[in-house]
N, C-alpha and C positions, 0 to 999 in steps of 0.2 A: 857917752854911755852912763847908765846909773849905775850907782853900789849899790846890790844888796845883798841880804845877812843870804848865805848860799841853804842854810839849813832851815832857813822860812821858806825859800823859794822851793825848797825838795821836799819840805816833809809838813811845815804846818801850814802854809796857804792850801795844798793842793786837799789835806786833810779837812779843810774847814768847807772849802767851797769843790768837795765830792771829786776830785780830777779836775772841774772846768781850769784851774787857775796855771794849770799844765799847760794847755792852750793857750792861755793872757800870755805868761811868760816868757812861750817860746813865738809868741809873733813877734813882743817886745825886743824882746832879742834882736831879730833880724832886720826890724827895723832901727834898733839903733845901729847895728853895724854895716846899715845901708848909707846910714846920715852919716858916721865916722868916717868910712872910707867910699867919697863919692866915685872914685877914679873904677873901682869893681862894682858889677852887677850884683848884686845880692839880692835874691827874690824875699818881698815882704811876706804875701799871705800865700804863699805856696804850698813852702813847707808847714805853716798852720791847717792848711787846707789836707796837707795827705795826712797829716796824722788824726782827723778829723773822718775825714770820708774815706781815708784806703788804708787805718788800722787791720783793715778784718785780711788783707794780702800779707802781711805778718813784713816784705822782703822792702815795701814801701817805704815803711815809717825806717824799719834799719838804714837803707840809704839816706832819709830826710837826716838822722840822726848822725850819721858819716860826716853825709855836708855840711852838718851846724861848725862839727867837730874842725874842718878845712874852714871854714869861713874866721872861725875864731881862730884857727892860725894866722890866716891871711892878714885878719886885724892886728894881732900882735905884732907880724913883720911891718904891718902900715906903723906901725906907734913905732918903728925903732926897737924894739925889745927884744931879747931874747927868746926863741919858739920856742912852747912848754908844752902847747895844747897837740895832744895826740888823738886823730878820731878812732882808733881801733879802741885805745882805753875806754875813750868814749861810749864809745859804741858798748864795748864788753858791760861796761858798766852798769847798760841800762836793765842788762840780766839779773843784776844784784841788787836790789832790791830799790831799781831806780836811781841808781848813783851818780849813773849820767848826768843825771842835770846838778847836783851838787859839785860834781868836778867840771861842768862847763862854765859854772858860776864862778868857780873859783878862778878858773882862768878869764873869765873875763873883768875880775876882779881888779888881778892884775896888773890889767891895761890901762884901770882908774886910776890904780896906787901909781903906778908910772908917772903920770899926768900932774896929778895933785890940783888941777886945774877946777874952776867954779863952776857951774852947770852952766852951758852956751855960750863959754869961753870957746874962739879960733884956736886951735892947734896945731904944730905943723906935722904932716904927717912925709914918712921917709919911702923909700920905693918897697 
């Protein structure tokens, strides 16, 4: 997975390039936590896809946004670590002015700092 700054990814990309970079980031996402942990299914452009085309059903993107939240747990229990990432938080979050995606940044921050590992380095990951 990549590091990045959590308060680029929530407030000044998505600021420069009008919301699209909201969509970059959360495809990014899923598929790197597709590549981290092969052993789980993790749908790539899915959930890029419902927040995309079934924003306007309001109940869509909340559940897309749920699952990020379990998915980025599932990953931290793949890394061995301790589970931090909560989707309700998550989720609440995204009411406040967007904060969801800075608190899922940060937990999947986390998973980096864990690792300390080089980009494309093998790692072993735990049940």
């Amino acid at each position: 997975m990549k590091q990045r700054h959590p308060v680029t990814v929530w407030l000044l990309w998505p600021l420069i390039t009008l919301g699209v970079y909201h969509l970059v980031w959360y495809f990014k996402i899923h598929k790197e936590m597709a590549e981290f942990d092969r052993r789980r299914a993790v749908p790539i452009v899915g959930p890029m896809l419902v927040l995309l085309l079934l924003s306007w059903t309001v109940i869509a993107p909340l559940i897309s946004y749920y699952n990020c939240g379990d998915r980025i747990r599932n990953a931290q229990r793949a890394a061995g670590m301790q589970v931090t990432c909560t989707p309700v938080i998550g989720l609440l979050l995204m009411f406040v002015f967007g904060l969801g995606t800075l608190y899922y940044q940060l937990e999947l921050n986390k998973i980096t700092d864990a690792y300390q590992a080089p980009a494309g380095q093998q790692i072993p990951l735990w049940v």
